[in-house]
DOKOLDREN-410128 format. One record per residue (C-alpha): residue number from 1; residue in three letters; x negated, y negated, z. Coordinates in pm, whole numbers, plus 50000, padded with zeros to 5 digits. Example, Ala and Ser with C-alpha at 12.3 -4.5 7.8 and 13.67 -1.06 7.14 Angstrom:
BEGIN
ATOM  seq  type      x      y      z
ATOM    1   Ala  48770  50450  50780
ATOM    2   Ser  48633  50106  50714
This chain:
BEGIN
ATOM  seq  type      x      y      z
ATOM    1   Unk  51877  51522  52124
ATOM    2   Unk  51901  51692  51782
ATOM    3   Unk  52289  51527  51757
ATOM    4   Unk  52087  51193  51788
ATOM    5   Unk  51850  51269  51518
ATOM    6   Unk  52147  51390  51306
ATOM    7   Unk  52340  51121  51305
ATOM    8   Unk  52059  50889  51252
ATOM    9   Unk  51952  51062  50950
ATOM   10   Unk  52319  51106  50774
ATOM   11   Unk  52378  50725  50854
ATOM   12   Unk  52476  50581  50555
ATOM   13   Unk  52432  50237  50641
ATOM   14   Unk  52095  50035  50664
ATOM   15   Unk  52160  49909  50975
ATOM   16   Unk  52394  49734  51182
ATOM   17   Unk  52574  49484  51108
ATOM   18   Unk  52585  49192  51311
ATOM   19   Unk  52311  49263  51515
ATOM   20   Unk  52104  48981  51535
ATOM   21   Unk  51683  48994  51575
ATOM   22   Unk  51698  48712  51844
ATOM   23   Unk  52000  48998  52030
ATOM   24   Unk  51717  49275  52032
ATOM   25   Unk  51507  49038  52129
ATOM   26   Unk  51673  48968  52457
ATOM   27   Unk  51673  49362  52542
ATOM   28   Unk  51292  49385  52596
ATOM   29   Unk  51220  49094  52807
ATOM   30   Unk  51045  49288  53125
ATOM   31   Unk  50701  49175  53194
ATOM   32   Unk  50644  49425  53488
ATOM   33   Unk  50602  49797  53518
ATOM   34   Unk  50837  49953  53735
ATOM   35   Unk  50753  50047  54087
ATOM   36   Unk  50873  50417  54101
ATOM   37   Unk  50946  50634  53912
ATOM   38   Unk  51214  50700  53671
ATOM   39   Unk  51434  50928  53506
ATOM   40   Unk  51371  51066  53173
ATOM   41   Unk  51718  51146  53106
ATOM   42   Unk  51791  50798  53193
ATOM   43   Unk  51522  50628  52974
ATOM   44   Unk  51620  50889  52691
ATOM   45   Unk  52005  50723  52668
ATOM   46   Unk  51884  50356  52688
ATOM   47   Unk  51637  50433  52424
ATOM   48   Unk  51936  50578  52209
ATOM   49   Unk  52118  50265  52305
ATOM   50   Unk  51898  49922  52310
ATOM   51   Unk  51637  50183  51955
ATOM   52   Unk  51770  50414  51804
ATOM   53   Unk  52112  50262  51700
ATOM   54   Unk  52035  49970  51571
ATOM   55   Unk  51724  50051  51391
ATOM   56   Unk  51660  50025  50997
ATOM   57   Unk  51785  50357  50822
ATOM   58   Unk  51458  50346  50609
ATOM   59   Unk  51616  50693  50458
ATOM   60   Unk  51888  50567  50370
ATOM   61   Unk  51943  50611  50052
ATOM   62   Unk  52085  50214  49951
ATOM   63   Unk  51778  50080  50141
ATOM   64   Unk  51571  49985  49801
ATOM   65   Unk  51355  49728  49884
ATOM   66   Unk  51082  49876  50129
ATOM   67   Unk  50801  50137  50056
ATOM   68   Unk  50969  50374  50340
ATOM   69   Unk  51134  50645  50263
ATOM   70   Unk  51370  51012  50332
ATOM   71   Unk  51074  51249  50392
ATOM   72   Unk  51048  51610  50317
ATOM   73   Unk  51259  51866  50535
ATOM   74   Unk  50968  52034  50662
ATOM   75   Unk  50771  51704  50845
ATOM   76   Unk  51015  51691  51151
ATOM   77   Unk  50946  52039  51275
ATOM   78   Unk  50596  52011  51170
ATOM   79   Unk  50529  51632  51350
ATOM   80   Unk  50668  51821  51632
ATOM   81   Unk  50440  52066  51602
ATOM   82   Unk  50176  51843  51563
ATOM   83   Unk  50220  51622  51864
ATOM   84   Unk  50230  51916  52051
ATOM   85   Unk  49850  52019  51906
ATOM   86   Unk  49732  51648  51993
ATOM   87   Unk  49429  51733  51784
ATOM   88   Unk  49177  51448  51745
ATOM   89   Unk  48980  51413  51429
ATOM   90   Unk  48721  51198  51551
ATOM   91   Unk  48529  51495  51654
ATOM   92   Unk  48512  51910  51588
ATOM   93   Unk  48541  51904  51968
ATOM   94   Unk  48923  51812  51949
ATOM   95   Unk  48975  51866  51599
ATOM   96   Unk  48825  52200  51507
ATOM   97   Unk  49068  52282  51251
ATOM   98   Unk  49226  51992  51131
ATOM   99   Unk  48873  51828  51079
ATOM  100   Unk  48854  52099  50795
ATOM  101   Unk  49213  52067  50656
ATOM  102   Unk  49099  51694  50631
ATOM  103   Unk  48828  51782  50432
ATOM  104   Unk  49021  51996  50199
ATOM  105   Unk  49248  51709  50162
ATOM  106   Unk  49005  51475  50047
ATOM  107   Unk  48833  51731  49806
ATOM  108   Unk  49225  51786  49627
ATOM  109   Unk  49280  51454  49584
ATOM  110   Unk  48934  51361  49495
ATOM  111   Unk  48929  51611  49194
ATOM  112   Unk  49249  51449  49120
ATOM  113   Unk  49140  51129  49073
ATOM  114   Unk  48755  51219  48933
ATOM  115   Unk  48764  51544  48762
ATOM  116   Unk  48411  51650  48860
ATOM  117   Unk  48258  51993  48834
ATOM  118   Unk  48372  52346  49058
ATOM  119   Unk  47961  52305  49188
ATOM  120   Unk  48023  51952  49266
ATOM  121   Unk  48326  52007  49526
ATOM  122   Unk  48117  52337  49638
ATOM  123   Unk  47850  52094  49759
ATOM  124   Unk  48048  51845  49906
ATOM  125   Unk  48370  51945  50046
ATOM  126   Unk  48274  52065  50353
ATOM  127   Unk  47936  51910  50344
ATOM  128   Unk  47840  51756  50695
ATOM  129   Unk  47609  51525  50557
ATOM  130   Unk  47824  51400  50269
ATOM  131   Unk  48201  51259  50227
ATOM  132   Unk  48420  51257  49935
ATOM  133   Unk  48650  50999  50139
ATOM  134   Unk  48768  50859  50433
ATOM  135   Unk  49150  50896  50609
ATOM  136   Unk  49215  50618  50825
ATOM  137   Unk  49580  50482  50978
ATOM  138   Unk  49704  50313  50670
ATOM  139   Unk  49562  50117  50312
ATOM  140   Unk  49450  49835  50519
ATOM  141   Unk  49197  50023  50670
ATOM  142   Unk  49137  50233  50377
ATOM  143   Unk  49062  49895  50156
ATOM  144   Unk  48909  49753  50451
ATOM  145   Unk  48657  50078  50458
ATOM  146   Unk  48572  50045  50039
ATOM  147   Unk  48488  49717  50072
ATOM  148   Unk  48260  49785  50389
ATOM  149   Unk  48086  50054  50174
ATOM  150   Unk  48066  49825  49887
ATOM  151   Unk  47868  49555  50093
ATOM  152   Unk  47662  49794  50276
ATOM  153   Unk  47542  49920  49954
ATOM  154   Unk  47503  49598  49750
ATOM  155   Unk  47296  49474  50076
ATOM  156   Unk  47130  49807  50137
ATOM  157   Unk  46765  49867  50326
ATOM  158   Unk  46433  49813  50129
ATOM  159   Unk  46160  50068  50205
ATOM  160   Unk  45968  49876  50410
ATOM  161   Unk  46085  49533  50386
ATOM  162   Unk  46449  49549  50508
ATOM  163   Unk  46679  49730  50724
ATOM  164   Unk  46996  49635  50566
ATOM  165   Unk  47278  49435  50647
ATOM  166   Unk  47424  49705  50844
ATOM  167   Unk  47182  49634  51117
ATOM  168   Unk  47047  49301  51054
ATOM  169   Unk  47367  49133  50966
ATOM  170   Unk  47503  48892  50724
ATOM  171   Unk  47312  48597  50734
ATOM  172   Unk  46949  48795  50698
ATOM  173   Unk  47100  49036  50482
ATOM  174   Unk  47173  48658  50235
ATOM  175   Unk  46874  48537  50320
ATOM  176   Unk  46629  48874  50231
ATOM  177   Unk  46856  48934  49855
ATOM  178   Unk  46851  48510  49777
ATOM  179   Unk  47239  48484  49815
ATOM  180   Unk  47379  48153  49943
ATOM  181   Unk  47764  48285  49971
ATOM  182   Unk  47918  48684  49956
ATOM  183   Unk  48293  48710  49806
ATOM  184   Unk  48496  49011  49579
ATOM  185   Unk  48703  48937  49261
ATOM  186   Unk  49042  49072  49161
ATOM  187   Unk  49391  48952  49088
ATOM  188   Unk  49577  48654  49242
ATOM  189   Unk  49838  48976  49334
ATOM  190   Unk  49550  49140  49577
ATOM  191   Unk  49749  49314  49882
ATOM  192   Unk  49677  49085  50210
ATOM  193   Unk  49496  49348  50362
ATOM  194   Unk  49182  49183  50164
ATOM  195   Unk  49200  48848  50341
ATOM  196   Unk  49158  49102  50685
ATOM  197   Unk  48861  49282  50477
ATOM  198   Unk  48722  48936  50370
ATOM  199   Unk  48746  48817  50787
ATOM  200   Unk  48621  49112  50928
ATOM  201   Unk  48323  49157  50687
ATOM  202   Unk  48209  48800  50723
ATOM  203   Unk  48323  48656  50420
ATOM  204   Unk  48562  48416  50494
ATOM  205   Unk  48895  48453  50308
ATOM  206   Unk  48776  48143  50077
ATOM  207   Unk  48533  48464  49997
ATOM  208   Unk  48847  48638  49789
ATOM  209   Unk  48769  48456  49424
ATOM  210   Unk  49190  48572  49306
ATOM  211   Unk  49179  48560  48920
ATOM  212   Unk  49509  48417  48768
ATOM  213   Unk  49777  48666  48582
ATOM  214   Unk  49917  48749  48249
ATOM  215   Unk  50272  48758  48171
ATOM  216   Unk  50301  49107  48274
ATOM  217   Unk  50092  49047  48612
ATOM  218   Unk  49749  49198  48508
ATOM  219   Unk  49492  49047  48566
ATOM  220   Unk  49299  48841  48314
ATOM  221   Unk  48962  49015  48256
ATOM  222   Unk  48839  48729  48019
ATOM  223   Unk  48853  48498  48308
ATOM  224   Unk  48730  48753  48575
ATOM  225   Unk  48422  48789  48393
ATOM  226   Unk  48373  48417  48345
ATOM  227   Unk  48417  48428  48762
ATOM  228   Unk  48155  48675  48768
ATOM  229   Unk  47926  48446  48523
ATOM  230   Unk  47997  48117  48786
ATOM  231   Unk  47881  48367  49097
ATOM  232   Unk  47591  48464  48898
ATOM  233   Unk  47492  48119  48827
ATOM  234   Unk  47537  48005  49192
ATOM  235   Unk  47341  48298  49345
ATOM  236   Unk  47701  48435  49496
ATOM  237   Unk  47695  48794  49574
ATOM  238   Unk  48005  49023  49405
ATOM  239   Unk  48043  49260  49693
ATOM  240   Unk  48370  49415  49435
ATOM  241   Unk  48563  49394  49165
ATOM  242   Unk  48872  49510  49223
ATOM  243   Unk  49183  49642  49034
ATOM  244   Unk  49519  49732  49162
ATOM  245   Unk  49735  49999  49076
ATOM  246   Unk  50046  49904  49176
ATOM  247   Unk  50109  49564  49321
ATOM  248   Unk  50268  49580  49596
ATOM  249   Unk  50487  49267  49510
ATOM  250   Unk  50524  49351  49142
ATOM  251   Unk  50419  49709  49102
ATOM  252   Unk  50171  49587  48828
ATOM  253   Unk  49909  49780  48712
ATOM  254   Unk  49570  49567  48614
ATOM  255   Unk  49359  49698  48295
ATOM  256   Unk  49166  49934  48554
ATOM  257   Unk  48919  50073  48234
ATOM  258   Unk  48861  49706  48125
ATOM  259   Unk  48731  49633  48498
ATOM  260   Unk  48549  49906  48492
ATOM  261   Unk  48354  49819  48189
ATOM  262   Unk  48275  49456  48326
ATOM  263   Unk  48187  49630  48676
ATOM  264   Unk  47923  49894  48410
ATOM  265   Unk  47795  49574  48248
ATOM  266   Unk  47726  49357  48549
ATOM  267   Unk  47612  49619  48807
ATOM  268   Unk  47940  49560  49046
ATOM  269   Unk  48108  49781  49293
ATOM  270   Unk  48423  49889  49155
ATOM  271   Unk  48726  49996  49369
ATOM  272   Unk  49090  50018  49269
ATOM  273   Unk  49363  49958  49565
ATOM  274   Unk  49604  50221  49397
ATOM  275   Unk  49785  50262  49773
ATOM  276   Unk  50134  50251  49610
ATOM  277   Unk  50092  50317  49261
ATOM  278   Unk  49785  50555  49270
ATOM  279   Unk  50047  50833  49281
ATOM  280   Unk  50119  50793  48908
ATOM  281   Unk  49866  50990  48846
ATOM  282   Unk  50026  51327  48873
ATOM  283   Unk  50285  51212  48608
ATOM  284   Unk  50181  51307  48234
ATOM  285   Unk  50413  50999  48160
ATOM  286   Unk  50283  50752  48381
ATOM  287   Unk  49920  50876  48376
ATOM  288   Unk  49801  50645  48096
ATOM  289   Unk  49865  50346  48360
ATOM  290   Unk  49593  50455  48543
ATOM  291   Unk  49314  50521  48248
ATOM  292   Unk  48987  50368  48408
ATOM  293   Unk  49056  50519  48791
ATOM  294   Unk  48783  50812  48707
ATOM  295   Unk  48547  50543  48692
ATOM  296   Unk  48611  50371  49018
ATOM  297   Unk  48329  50392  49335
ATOM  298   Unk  48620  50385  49535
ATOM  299   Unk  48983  50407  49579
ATOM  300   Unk  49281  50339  49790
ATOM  301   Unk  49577  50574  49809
ATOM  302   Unk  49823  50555  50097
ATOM  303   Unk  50014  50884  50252
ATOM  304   Unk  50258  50720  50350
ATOM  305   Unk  50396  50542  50053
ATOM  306   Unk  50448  50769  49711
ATOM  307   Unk  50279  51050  49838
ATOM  308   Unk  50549  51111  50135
ATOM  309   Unk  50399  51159  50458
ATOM  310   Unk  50489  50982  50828
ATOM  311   Unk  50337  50619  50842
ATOM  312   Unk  49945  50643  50955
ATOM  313   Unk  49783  50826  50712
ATOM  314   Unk  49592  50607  50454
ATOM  315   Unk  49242  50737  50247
ATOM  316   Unk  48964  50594  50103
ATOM  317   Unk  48838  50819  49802
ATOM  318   Unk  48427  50764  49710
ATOM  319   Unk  48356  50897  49330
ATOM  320   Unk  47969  50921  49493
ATOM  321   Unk  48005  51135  49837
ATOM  322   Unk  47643  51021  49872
ATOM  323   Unk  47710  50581  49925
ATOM  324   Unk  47851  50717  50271
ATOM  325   Unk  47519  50686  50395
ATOM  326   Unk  47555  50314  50390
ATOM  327   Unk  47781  50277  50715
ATOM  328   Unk  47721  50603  50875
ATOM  329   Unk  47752  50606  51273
ATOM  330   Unk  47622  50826  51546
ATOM  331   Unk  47611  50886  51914
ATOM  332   Unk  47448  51135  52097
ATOM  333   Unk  47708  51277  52318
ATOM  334   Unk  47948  51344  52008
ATOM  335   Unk  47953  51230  51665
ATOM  336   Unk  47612  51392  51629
ATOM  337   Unk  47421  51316  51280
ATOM  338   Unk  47419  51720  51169
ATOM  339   Unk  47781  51743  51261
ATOM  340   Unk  48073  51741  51093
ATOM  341   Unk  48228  51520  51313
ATOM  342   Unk  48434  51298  51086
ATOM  343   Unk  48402  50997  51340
ATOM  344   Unk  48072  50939  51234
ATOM  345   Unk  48197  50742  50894
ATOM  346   Unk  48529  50633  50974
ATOM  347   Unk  48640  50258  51117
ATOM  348   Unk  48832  50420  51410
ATOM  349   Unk  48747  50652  51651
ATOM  350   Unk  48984  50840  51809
ATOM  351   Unk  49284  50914  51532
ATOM  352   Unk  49541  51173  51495
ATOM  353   Unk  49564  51504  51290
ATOM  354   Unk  49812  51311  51083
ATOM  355   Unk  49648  51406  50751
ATOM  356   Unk  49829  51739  50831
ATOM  357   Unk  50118  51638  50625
ATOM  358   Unk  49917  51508  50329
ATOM  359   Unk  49739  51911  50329
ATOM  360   Unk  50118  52014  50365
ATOM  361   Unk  50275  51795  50058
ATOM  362   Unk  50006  51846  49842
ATOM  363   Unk  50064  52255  49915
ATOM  364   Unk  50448  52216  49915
ATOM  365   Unk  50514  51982  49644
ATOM  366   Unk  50167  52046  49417
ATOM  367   Unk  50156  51836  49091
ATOM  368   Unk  50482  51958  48966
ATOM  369   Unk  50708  51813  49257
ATOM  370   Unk  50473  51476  49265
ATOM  371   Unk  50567  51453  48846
ATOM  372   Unk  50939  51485  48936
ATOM  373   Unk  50966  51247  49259
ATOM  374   Unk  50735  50944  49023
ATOM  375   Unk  50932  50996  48691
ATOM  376   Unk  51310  51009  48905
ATOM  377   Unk  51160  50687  49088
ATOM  378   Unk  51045  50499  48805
ATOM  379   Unk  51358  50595  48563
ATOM  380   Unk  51613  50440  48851
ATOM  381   Unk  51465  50100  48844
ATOM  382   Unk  51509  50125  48493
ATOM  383   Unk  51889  50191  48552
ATOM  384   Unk  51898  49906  48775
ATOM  385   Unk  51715  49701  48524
ATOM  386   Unk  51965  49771  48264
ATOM  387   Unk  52263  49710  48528
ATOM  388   Unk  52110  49380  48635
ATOM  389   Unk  52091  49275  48264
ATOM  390   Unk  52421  49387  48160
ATOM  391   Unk  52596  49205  48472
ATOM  392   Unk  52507  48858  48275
ATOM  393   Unk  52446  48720  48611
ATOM  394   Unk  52038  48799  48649
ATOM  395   Unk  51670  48811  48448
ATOM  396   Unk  51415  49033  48509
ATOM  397   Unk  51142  48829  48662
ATOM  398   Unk  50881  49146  48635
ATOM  399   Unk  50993  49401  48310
ATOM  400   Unk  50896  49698  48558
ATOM  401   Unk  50634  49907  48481
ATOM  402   Unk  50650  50165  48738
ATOM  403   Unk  50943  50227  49015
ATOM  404   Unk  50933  49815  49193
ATOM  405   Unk  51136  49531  48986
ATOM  406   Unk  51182  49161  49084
ATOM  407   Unk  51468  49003  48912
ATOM  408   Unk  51701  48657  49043
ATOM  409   Unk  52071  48553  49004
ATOM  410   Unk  52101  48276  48799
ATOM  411   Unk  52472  48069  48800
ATOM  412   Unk  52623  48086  48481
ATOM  413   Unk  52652  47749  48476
ATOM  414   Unk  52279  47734  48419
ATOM  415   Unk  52266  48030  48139
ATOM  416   Unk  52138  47826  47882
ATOM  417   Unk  51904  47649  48013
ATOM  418   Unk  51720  47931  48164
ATOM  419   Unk  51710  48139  47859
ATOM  420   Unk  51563  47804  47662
ATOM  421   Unk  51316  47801  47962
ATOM  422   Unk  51467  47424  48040
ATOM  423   Unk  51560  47413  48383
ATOM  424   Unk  51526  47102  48547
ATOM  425   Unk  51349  47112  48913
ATOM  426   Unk  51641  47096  49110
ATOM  427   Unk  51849  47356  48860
ATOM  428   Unk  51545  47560  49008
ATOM  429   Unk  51550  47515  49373
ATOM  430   Unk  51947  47562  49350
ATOM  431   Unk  51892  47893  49188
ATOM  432   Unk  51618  47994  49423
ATOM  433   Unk  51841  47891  49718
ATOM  434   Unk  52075  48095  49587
ATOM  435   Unk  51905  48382  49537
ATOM  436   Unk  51738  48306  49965
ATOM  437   Unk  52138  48338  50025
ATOM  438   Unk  52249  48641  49839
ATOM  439   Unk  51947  48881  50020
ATOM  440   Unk  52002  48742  50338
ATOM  441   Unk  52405  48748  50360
ATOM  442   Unk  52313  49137  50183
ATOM  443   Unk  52085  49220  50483
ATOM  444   Unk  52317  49108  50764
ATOM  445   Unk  52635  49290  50611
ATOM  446   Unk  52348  49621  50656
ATOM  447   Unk  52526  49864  50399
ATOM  448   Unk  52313  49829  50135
ATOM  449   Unk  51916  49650  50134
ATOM  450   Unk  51705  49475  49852
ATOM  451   Unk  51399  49261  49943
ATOM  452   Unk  51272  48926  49862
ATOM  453   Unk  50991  48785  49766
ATOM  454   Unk  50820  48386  49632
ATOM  455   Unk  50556  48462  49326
ATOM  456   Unk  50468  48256  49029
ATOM  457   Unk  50665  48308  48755
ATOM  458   Unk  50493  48258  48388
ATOM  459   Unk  50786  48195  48197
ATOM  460   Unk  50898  47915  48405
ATOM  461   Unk  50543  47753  48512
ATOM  462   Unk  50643  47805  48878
ATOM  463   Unk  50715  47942  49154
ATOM  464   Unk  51030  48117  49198
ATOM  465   Unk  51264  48319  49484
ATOM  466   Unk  51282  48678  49345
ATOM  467   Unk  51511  48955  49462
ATOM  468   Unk  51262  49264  49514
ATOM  469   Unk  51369  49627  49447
ATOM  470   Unk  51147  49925  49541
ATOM  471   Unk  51282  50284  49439
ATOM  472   Unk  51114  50573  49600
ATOM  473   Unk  51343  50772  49787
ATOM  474   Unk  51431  51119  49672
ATOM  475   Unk  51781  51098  49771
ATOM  476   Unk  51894  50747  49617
ATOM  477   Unk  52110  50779  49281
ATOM  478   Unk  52263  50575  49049
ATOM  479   Unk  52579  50501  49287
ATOM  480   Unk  52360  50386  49510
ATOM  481   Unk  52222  50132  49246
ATOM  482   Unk  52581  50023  49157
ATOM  483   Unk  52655  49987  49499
ATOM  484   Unk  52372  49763  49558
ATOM  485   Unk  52471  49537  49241
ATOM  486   Unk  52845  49507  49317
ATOM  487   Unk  52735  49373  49696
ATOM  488   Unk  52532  49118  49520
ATOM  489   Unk  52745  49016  49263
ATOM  490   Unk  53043  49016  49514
ATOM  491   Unk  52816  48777  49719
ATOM  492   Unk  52730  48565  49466
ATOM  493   Unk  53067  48531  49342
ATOM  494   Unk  53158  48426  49717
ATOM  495   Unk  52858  48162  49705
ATOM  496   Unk  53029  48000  49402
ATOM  497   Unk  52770  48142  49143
ATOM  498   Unk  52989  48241  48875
């Protein structure tokens, strides 16, 4: 099948056009397994048919409005490689090398992001007892797994008073510390994984207290700390203040040292979800973004967005190796407590060896190829920035600060009155229908891709529909850009825009 993968990955086009979801749809509607057996040359050329050819070309290099990407060269013969292994790294049992590797992994990134001492990784690396992080399937579960830490250890056991709320639960673990409600506090741009993290942890998603935005969407520390007064003066736990490094809407990076102070001078667990932009930090440019990340308890990155690997490999990094003590699981048939079964700290079980191709990029690639791939990414959007501005069609809804932009066609007919920030209501629903029109006409032609997105804007005092670009692929250029713009202003010429 290597002419199949071929052609897939030299497709130039996003996907096909025409092809309708509701069409695919009606491919896959058997609700029974088959009675004998089949033929695996058979299945092999429907797959090809009813998959592979009509799927999104996420490598494709005019596909600029998703966090998926062209990977490195080398991760198709090694997934190969590693399906073939079938190593799992919930146990030494199944994973006796690649439980290792994993540990390696952690320490590299972990001196990356903390800077501590040659002793300190001596200890702790491949300590059995200790972990300087967590890799789990994605950031979900990686920001799922900080927050879990951070309540564990806010509601941790009292020598002989109470066992914790890891084993007596949330509503003895209130009643024991005097709290009448539990929630965390970051931005009103926190990733939706944290409503799952506020579920599953028995918070309630009313237990996310979002903190409005500044005109560059950071959060407003001056009004997170007067959130952390009210919880204070209700008796409301902080299980976390959070930052985020990289928004996944805006690509926004909050004041990460200024949370850190408040989370220093109120006694709060402080994690940053830096699952896209977290990456910066190999980039002497874009470094500064990130001051305050050394003085995190935890962090989010994410393999499988800047840092290049397949999708399923996200981390949790703990500055402290030690707070892993706070959700530590064992079982006496694996997983054992003097092991260094990995299972025993992790969310999931059973997972694959897919931190693999995080050991191999960070070998491969090293600092220097990280520096290039951020600084390439992040100078493009400027490019398209620049092209969207000199069109005299659009405005920048987020000036980008790393490599994602939002920006929205306005008609020309309504210049003016958008520069003088006087659009009337229904000037701005015609320009946000517009905008609904050009990415979805875009999409269905499939040659070239932007996203879209709804978020406050400040300068208008609303809401608005913003056209969403996200450069990360090695192999996109500048004549990919163009292309993109010309489809868009072709489009919105068509819609009667100009």
């Amino acid at each position: 099948r290597r002419e199949v993968e071929a052609k897939f990955l030299n497709e130039q086009q996003v996907t096909t056009k025409g092809v309708t979801l509701d069409q695919i749809s009606d491919r896959f509607r058997k609700s029974s397994v088959p009675e004998q057996m089949g033929s695996v040359d058979t299945y092999m050329e429907n797959f090809v048919r009813d998959t592979v050819e009509d799927s999104v070309h996420c490598n494709a290099p005019s596909m600029i409005g998703h966090m998926t990407m062209s990977l490195p060269y080398y991760i198709r013969p090694m997934a190969k490689l590693v399906t073939a292994m079938h190593q799992n790294n919930v146990k030494t049992e199944t994973g006796k090398t690649t439980t290792f590797i994993e540990r390696e992994v952690l320490a590299m990134l972990h001196r990356t992001l903390f800077s501590e001492s040659d002793a300190f990784y001596a200890e702790h690396a491949q300590n059995p007892s200790t972990a300087l992080g967590l890799v789990c399937s994605g950031g979900t579960l990686a920001n799922v797994s900080a927050l879990w830490l951070a309540r564990n250890g806010l509601m941790r056991p009292v020598d002989g008073g109470f066992a914790g709320v890891e084993k007596e639960g949330m509503m003895k673990a209130m009643r024991h510390y005097g709290y009448e409600d539990a929630v965390f506090i970051g931005t009103k741009l926190l990733h939706y994984s944290m409503k799952k993290a506020a579920d599953v942890l028995g918070l309630g998603t009313n237990g996310m207290r979002c903190v409005p935005f500044d005109d560059n969407y950071r959060v407003k520390t001056d009004l997170m700390e007067q959130e952390i007064l009210a919880c204070r003066e209700s008796k409301t736990a902080i299980i976390a203040l959070i930052g985020v490094a990289g928004a996944t809407e805006t690509g926004s990076v909050d004041d990460l040292d200024a949370i850190a102070n408040l989370a220093k001078k109120y006694g709060c667990h402080f994690h940053v979800d830096a699952a896209w932009g977290g990456p910066c930090i190999f980039s002497k440019e874009k470094a500064q973004l990130m001051k305050g990340i050394e003085r995190a308890d935890t962090v989010t990155l994410d393999g499988h967005k800047q840092l290049y690997t397949p999708m399923g490999c996200g981390m949790c990094l703990m500055r402290d190796p030690e707070i892993i003590r706070f959700v530590q699981k064992t079982a006496n048939y694996i997983i054992r407590k003097e092991s260094h079964d990995t299972g025993k700290f992790t969310i999931e079980g059973s997972r694959p060896a897919t931190v693999v191709f995080m050991h191999a990029n960070l070998e491969v690639l090293g600092v220097e190829g990280y520096e290039v791939l951020i600084d390439r990414s992040c100078r493009l959007v400027r490019y398209m920035a620049d092209k969207i501005l000199e069109s005299n069609e659009a405005e920048l809804v987020v000036n980008p600060q790393t490599n994602i932009m939002l920006y929205r066609f306005v008609p020309r007919s309504m210049e003016e009155a958008c520069r003088s920030s006087s659009l009337t209501e229904a000037q701005q629903e015609t320009i946000d229908d517009f905008n609904r029109k050009i990415q979805t006409e875009q999409k269905d032609r499939g040659s070239t891709f932007v996203s879209r997105t709804t978020i406050y804007s400040p300068k208008h005092g609303r809401d608005v529909v913003a056209l969403r670009v996200v450069i990360a692929n090695p192999l996109t250029t500048e004549a990919d850009i163009d292309l993109n713009v010309s489809d868009q202003l072709a489009i919105l010429a068509e819609l009667g825009g100009k």
